[in-house]
N, C-alpha and C positions, 0 to 999 in steps of 0.2 A: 805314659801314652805310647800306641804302637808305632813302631815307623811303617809308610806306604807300601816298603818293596817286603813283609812281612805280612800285610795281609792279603796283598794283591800283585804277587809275582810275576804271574804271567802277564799283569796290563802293564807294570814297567819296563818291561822287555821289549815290546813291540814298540811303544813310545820314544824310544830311546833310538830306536833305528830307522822308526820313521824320519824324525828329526836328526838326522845324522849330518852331518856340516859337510861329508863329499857330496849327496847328492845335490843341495845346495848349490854348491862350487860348479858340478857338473854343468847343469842349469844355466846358472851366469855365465860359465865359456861358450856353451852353444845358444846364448841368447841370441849373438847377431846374427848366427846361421838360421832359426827360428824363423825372427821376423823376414829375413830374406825371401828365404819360403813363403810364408804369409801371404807378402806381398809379389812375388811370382804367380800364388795360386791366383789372389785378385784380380790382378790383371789379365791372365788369363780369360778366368773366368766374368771379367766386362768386354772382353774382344768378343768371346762366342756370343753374349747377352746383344752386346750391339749389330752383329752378323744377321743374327736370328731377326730383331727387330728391324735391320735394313731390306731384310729377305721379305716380311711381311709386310712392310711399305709396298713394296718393289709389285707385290701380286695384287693388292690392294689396288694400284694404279695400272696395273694390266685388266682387272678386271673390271673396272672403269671405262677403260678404253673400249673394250669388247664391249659392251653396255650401249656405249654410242655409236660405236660403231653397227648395232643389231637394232639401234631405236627407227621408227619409221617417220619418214619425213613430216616432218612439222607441219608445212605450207603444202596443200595439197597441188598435183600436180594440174598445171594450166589444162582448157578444155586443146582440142583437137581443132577445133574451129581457128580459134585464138593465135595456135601454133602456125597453122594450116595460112593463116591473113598476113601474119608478120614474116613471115616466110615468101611470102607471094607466089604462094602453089595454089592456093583456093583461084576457081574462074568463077564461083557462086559471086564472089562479093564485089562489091565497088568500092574502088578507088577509096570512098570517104570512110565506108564501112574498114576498110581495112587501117587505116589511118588510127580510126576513131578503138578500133579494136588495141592495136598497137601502143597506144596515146593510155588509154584508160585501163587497159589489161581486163577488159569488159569481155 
């Protein structure tokens, strides 16, 4: 029977140096520099993730505000009469009219 590296030279070459035991070693010394990294890039990149989403809160509730503040009164405004009685500028009305205006918001 043949041996491997006689019919297939060139595939045991490479095999051999892929699997090489320094780069292995290499590896395992900068493991803890690695993950360090890793975990620098993470964190990083959860500060900018949470900026971005504080940023978008932030416009979200400004354009909220603008919203209310541009909406048009709810309760329509009192008549002119009304104002005019509770005020005691009107000379049209009487005493009870004005009272009664004032009193019922009629």
């Amino acid at each position: 029977m043949a041996t491997m590296s006689t019919i297939l030279p060139e595939v045991v070459v490479p095999v051999t140096t892929i699997m090489n035991s320094s780069t292995l070693s290499v590896i395992q010394s900068n493991l803890g520099l690695i993950i360090t990294l890793l975990i620098i890039l993470l964190t990083f990149g959860g500060t900018i993730l949470l900026w971005k989403l504080r940023l978008i809160r932030r416009a979200r509730q400004n354009r909220r505000a603008n919203d209310e503040m541009n909406r048009q009164p709810e309760a329509p405004l009192p008549p002119l009469r009304r104002v005019a009685a509770c005020m005691n500028i009107s000379d049209q009305l009487s005493e009870e009219d004005k009272r009664d205006l004032c009193k019922n918001g009629r």
